[in-house]
N, C-alpha and C positions, 0 to 999 in steps of 0.2 A: 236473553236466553244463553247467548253466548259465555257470558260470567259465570251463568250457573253450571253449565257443563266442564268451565273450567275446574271447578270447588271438587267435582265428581273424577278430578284426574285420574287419581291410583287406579281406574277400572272401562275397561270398553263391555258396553252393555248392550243389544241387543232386544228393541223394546220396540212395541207398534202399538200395543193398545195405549191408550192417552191416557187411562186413568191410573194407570200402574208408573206411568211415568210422572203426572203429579204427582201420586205418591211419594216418588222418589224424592222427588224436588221439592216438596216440604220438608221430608225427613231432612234435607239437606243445609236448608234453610233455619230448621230447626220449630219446622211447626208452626211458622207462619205463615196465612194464606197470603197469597199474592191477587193482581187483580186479575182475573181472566176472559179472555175476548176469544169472538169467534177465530180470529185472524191465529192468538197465541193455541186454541184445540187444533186449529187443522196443523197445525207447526208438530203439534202433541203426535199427533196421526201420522205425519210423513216420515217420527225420528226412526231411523233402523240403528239401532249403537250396538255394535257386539259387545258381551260382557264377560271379562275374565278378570283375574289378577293379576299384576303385572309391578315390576320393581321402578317401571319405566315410565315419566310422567305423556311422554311424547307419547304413547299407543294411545291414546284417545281419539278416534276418529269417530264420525258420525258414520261416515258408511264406509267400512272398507271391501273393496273387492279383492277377494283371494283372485289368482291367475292362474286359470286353467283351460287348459286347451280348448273346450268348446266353446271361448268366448275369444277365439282368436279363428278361428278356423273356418267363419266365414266374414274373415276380413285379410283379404289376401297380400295388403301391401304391408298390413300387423303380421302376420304370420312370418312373410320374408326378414322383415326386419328382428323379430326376434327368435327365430330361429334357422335363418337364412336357406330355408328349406318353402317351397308350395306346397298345396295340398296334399295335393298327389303324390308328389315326394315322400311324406312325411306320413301319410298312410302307409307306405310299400315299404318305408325302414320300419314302419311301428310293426309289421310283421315275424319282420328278421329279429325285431326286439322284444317282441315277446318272447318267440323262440330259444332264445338267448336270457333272457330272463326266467323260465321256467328250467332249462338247464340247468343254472344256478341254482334255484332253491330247490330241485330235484337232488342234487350234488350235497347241497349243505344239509337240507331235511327242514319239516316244515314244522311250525310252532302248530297246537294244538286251534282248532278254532274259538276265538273270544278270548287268547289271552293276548297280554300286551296293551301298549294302547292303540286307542286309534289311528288307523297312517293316514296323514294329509294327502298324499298320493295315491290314491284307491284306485284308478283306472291305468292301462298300461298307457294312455296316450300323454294322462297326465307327468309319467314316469318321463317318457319322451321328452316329452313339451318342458320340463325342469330343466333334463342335463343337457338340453338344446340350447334353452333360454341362458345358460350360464356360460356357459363355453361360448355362445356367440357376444354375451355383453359383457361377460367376465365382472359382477359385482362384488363388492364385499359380503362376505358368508352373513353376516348380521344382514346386510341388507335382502337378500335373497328370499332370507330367514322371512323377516319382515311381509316379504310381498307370496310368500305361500302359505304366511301363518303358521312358521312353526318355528322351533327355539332353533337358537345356532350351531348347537347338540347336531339335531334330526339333519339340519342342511349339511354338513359335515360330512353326516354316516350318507346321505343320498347323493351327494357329490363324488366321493370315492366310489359307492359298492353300484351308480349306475353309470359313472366313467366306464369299469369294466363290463357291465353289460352293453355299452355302447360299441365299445372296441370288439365285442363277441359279434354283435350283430353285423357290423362293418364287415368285419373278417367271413362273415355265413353270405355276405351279399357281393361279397369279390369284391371290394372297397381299399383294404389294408394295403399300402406299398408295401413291395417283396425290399427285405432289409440286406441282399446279398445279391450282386449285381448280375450273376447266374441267373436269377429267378426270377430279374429284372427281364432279362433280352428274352426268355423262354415264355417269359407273358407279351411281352413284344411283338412276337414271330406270329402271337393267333390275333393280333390287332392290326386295323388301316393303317397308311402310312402318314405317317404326320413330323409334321419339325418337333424338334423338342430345345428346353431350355433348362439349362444347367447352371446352378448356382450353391452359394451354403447361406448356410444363416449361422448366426451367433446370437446366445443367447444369455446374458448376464447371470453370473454366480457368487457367492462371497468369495472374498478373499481366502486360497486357502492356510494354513499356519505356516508349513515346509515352505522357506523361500524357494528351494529347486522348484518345489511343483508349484512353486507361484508365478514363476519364468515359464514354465509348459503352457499354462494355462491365461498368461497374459495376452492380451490382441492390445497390438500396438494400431490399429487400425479405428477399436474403440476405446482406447489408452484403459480400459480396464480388464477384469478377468472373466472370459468367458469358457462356453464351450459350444462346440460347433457342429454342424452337418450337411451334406451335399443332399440334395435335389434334384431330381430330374421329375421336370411337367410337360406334358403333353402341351402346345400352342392353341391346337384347337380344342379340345376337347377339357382342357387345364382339369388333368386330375394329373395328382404324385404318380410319377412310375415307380418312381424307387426314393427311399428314405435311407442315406447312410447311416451308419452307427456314431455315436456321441462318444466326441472322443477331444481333446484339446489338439492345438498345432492343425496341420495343413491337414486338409479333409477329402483330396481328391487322389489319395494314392491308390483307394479301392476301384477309382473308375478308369485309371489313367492305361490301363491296360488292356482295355475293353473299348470296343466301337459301337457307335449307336446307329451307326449308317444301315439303312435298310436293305 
Protein backbone atom coordinates (compact mmCIF):
# COMPACT_ATOMS: atom_id res chain seq x y z
CA UNK A 1 0.00 0.00 0.00
CA UNK A 2 2.86 1.93 0.90
CA UNK A 3 4.28 1.98 -2.92
CA UNK A 4 0.92 2.87 -4.03
CA UNK A 5 0.59 5.97 -2.07
CA UNK A 6 3.95 6.68 -3.07
CA UNK A 7 2.93 6.69 -7.28
CA UNK A 8 -0.07 9.28 -5.76
CA UNK A 9 2.85 11.88 -4.53
CA UNK A 10 2.05 15.20 -6.47
CA UNK A 11 -1.20 15.20 -4.19
CA UNK A 12 -2.48 14.88 -0.32
CA UNK A 13 -6.02 13.64 -0.44
CA UNK A 14 -8.36 13.35 1.98
CA UNK A 15 -10.47 10.20 1.71
CA UNK A 16 -12.55 7.74 4.25
CA UNK A 17 -14.87 5.98 2.18
CA UNK A 18 -12.79 2.74 0.67
CA UNK A 19 -14.48 2.64 -2.43
CA UNK A 20 -13.43 5.97 -3.65
CA UNK A 21 -10.14 5.20 -2.56
CA UNK A 22 -9.97 1.84 -4.72
CA UNK A 23 -11.04 3.90 -7.18
CA UNK A 24 -8.15 5.92 -6.98
CA UNK A 25 -5.73 3.23 -6.81
CA UNK A 26 -6.77 1.52 -9.85
CA UNK A 27 -6.82 4.64 -11.70
CA UNK A 28 -3.39 4.57 -10.56
CA UNK A 29 -2.34 1.47 -11.29
CA UNK A 30 -3.77 1.82 -14.52
CA UNK A 31 -6.91 -0.24 -14.27
CA UNK A 32 -5.71 -3.26 -12.91
CA UNK A 33 -7.61 -4.93 -10.07
CA UNK A 34 -5.48 -5.86 -7.38
CA UNK A 35 -6.24 -8.59 -4.83
CA UNK A 36 -8.33 -7.56 -1.88
CA UNK A 37 -8.68 -8.79 1.68
CA UNK A 38 -10.61 -8.02 4.48
CA UNK A 39 -7.31 -6.75 6.34
CA UNK A 40 -6.26 -4.43 2.82
CA UNK A 41 -10.71 -2.63 3.24
CA UNK A 42 -10.40 -1.96 6.81
CA UNK A 43 -6.65 -0.14 5.75
CA UNK A 44 -9.29 1.33 2.82
CA UNK A 45 -11.45 2.75 5.97
CA UNK A 46 -8.87 4.18 8.36
CA UNK A 47 -6.92 6.27 5.19
CA UNK A 48 -7.72 10.13 6.15
CA UNK A 49 -5.19 11.78 3.23
CA UNK A 50 -5.82 15.48 2.73
CA UNK A 51 -5.96 16.22 -0.96
CA UNK A 52 -4.44 19.35 -2.76
CA UNK A 53 -1.89 20.27 -5.35
CA UNK A 54 1.35 20.79 -4.36
CA UNK A 55 4.87 21.28 -6.45
CA UNK A 56 6.24 19.34 -3.31
CA UNK A 57 6.74 15.45 -3.43
CA UNK A 58 7.32 15.53 0.43
CA UNK A 59 3.38 16.77 1.32
CA UNK A 60 2.16 13.48 1.10
CA UNK A 61 1.16 12.48 4.49
CA UNK A 62 -1.60 10.05 5.51
CA UNK A 63 -2.86 12.17 8.16
CA UNK A 64 -1.73 15.33 8.91
CA UNK A 65 -2.75 17.36 11.91
CA UNK A 66 -2.88 21.18 11.29
CA UNK A 67 -2.02 22.83 15.14
CA UNK A 68 -4.37 24.59 16.81
CA UNK A 69 -4.84 25.64 19.98
CA UNK A 70 -7.60 23.36 21.08
CA UNK A 71 -5.41 20.46 20.64
CA UNK A 72 -2.91 21.86 22.97
CA UNK A 73 -4.81 23.52 25.65
CA UNK A 74 -5.64 20.56 27.46
CA UNK A 75 -2.25 19.42 27.71
CA UNK A 76 -0.53 21.53 29.89
CA UNK A 77 3.14 20.52 29.67
CA UNK A 78 2.40 20.93 25.44
CA UNK A 79 1.03 24.22 26.00
CA UNK A 80 4.13 25.44 28.07
CA UNK A 81 6.45 24.14 25.84
CA UNK A 82 5.20 25.61 22.88
CA UNK A 83 4.06 28.64 23.80
CA UNK A 84 5.81 29.16 27.28
CA UNK A 85 2.56 30.46 28.53
CA UNK A 86 -0.39 28.02 30.96
CA UNK A 87 -3.74 28.06 30.38
CA UNK A 88 -4.77 30.70 32.17
CA UNK A 89 -2.09 32.67 31.02
CA UNK A 90 -2.86 32.40 27.63
CA UNK A 91 -6.61 32.93 28.01
CA UNK A 92 -6.01 36.55 29.86
CA UNK A 93 -3.37 37.69 27.00
CA UNK A 94 -6.04 36.21 24.25
CA UNK A 95 -8.22 39.09 25.72
CA UNK A 96 -5.74 41.95 25.46
CA UNK A 97 -5.32 40.28 21.91
CA UNK A 98 -8.17 40.41 20.71
CA UNK A 99 -8.64 43.95 21.68
CA UNK A 100 -5.75 44.76 20.05
CA UNK A 101 -6.58 42.89 17.11
CA UNK A 102 -9.98 44.46 16.46
CA UNK A 103 -8.15 47.79 16.89
CA UNK A 104 -6.32 47.11 14.04
CA UNK A 105 -8.59 46.01 11.58
CA UNK A 106 -10.96 48.87 12.97
CA UNK A 107 -7.95 51.33 11.92
CA UNK A 108 -7.16 49.54 8.48
CA UNK A 109 -11.01 48.72 7.60
CA UNK A 110 -12.48 45.63 6.92
CA UNK A 111 -12.70 43.48 3.47
CA UNK A 112 -16.37 42.81 2.55
CA UNK A 113 -17.66 39.41 3.96
CA UNK A 114 -16.74 36.16 1.56
CA UNK A 115 -14.00 37.78 -0.32
CA UNK A 116 -10.59 36.68 -0.06
CA UNK A 117 -9.66 33.29 0.63
CA UNK A 118 -10.00 31.39 3.39
CA UNK A 119 -7.80 32.30 6.74
CA UNK A 120 -6.16 29.22 8.37
CA UNK A 121 -6.47 31.26 11.46
CA UNK A 122 -10.14 31.74 12.01
CA UNK A 123 -10.25 31.83 15.80
CA UNK A 124 -8.39 34.61 17.93
CA UNK A 125 -6.79 31.85 20.02
CA UNK A 126 -5.63 30.25 17.00
CA UNK A 127 -4.10 33.92 16.16
CA UNK A 128 -2.29 33.52 19.64
CA UNK A 129 -1.37 30.14 19.61
CA UNK A 130 0.68 30.85 15.97
CA UNK A 131 2.82 34.03 16.95
CA UNK A 132 3.32 32.30 20.31
CA UNK A 133 4.24 29.04 18.93
CA UNK A 134 6.94 30.95 16.61
CA UNK A 135 8.56 33.40 18.81
CA UNK A 136 9.08 30.57 21.44
CA UNK A 137 10.55 27.92 18.74
CA UNK A 138 11.54 30.16 16.34
CA UNK A 139 11.21 27.75 12.95
CA UNK A 140 11.72 28.25 9.55
CA UNK A 141 8.86 30.24 7.83
CA UNK A 142 8.44 27.04 5.38
CA UNK A 143 8.25 25.08 8.24
CA UNK A 144 5.73 26.80 10.22
CA UNK A 145 3.97 27.13 6.92
CA UNK A 146 4.02 23.47 6.73
CA UNK A 147 2.67 22.61 10.38
CA UNK A 148 -0.67 25.34 10.00
CA UNK A 149 -1.11 24.42 6.48
CA UNK A 150 -0.69 27.30 4.74
CA UNK A 151 1.85 28.64 2.02
CA UNK A 152 4.96 30.57 3.20
CA UNK A 153 3.31 33.70 1.51
CA UNK A 154 0.34 33.57 4.39
CA UNK A 155 3.13 32.60 7.31
CA UNK A 156 5.00 35.69 6.30
CA UNK A 157 2.12 38.24 6.19
CA UNK A 158 0.90 36.50 9.98
CA UNK A 159 4.32 36.68 11.31
CA UNK A 160 4.62 40.39 10.96
CA UNK A 161 0.98 41.80 11.05
CA UNK A 162 0.40 39.50 14.45
CA UNK A 163 4.07 40.50 15.88
CA UNK A 164 2.25 43.83 16.13
CA UNK A 165 -0.69 42.80 17.36
CA UNK A 166 1.23 41.06 20.12
CA UNK A 167 3.39 43.97 21.03
CA UNK A 168 -0.29 46.02 21.05
CA UNK A 169 -1.63 43.67 23.41
CA UNK A 170 1.42 43.47 25.82
CA UNK A 171 1.66 47.17 25.90
CA UNK A 172 -2.83 47.12 26.77
CA UNK A 173 -1.68 44.57 29.75
CA UNK A 174 1.25 46.70 31.22
CA UNK A 175 3.77 44.20 29.86
CA UNK A 176 6.07 46.43 27.36
CA UNK A 177 9.52 47.70 29.21
CA UNK A 178 9.55 51.58 29.51
CA UNK A 179 12.47 52.37 26.77
CA UNK A 180 13.67 55.55 28.86
CA UNK A 181 15.01 55.08 32.12
CA UNK A 182 12.53 58.00 33.73
CA UNK A 183 9.75 55.79 33.03
CA UNK A 184 11.70 52.96 34.20
CA UNK A 185 12.12 54.24 38.12
CA UNK A 186 8.34 56.05 37.85
CA UNK A 187 7.05 52.32 37.36
CA UNK A 188 9.38 51.16 39.90
CA UNK A 189 8.15 53.62 42.75
CA UNK A 190 4.32 51.83 42.42
CA UNK A 191 6.13 48.09 42.71
CA UNK A 192 7.51 45.82 45.83
CA UNK A 193 10.97 46.08 46.53
CA UNK A 194 13.09 43.51 44.96
CA UNK A 195 17.05 43.15 43.79
CA UNK A 196 17.30 43.73 40.17
CA UNK A 197 20.01 42.56 37.51
CA UNK A 198 21.61 44.62 34.96
CA UNK A 199 23.12 43.38 32.01
CA UNK A 200 23.25 44.05 27.75
CA UNK A 201 23.07 41.60 25.28
CA UNK A 202 24.44 41.61 21.74
CA UNK A 203 23.05 40.59 19.05
CA UNK A 204 24.75 39.78 15.68
CA UNK A 205 24.41 41.83 12.32
CA UNK A 206 26.17 41.88 8.94
CA UNK A 207 28.99 43.52 8.36
CA UNK A 208 28.38 47.09 7.67
CA UNK A 209 30.24 48.48 4.14
CA UNK A 210 31.73 52.02 6.03
CA UNK A 211 34.93 50.70 7.65
CA UNK A 212 34.43 53.65 10.32
CA UNK A 213 30.85 52.26 11.09
CA UNK A 214 32.44 48.93 11.00
CA UNK A 215 34.92 49.81 13.98
CA UNK A 216 31.45 51.32 15.92
CA UNK A 217 29.83 48.38 15.60
CA UNK A 218 32.49 45.60 16.15
CA UNK A 219 32.51 43.75 19.69
CA UNK A 220 35.70 42.59 20.32
CA UNK A 221 34.20 40.42 23.08
CA UNK A 222 32.32 38.56 20.04
CA UNK A 223 35.20 39.31 17.51
CA UNK A 224 32.19 40.13 15.23
CA UNK A 225 29.78 43.01 14.57
CA UNK A 226 26.95 43.53 16.55
CA UNK A 227 24.43 45.71 18.31
CA UNK A 228 23.56 46.00 21.77
CA UNK A 229 21.16 46.82 24.75
CA UNK A 230 21.05 47.19 28.49
CA UNK A 231 18.51 45.28 30.66
CA UNK A 232 17.18 45.54 33.74
CA UNK A 233 15.05 42.27 35.42
CA UNK A 234 13.41 42.20 38.34
CA UNK A 235 15.21 38.80 40.42
CA UNK A 236 12.18 37.71 41.72
CA UNK A 237 9.49 38.31 39.70
CA UNK A 238 12.08 38.13 36.15
CA UNK A 239 10.11 40.41 34.13
CA UNK A 240 12.26 43.42 31.92
CA UNK A 241 11.95 46.70 33.86
CA UNK A 242 13.52 48.49 31.20
CA UNK A 243 14.80 47.70 27.68
CA UNK A 244 17.57 50.28 26.52
CA UNK A 245 17.79 51.55 22.90
CA UNK A 246 19.82 49.80 20.05
CA UNK A 247 22.65 51.40 19.58
CA UNK A 248 26.47 50.11 18.76
CA UNK A 249 29.50 50.76 21.47
CA UNK A 250 29.00 50.86 25.37
CA UNK A 251 25.22 50.59 26.30
CA UNK A 252 25.18 51.77 29.95
CA UNK A 253 25.70 55.59 29.51
CA UNK A 254 21.68 55.89 29.64
CA UNK A 255 21.61 54.10 33.08
CA UNK A 256 24.97 55.36 34.60
CA UNK A 257 23.34 58.34 35.98
CA UNK A 258 20.48 56.97 37.52
CA UNK A 259 20.01 54.67 40.73
CA UNK A 260 18.00 51.69 41.22
CA UNK A 261 18.20 51.78 44.93
CA UNK A 262 14.85 51.85 46.52
Amino acid sequence: MSSLLRLYHPFRVYIVNHNIMRAIALHLIGGVQTQSTDSNNRLYLKLKIKYFLSKKPYNLLLYMSILKYKDANGKPATLIAMTSLNRSEFEKLCIYFGDAWDAKTESEGRYPSGCGRKPRLTTMEDKLFFILFYLKTYPLQEVIAHLFDMSQSQANFWIHTLSKVLKDALHRQGYTPPRIPKDMLDRLENEELQDFAIDGTERKINRPIDNDVQKEFYSGKKKTHTIKNNLVVGIEDRQIKYLGGTHEGSVSRGLSALSLKP
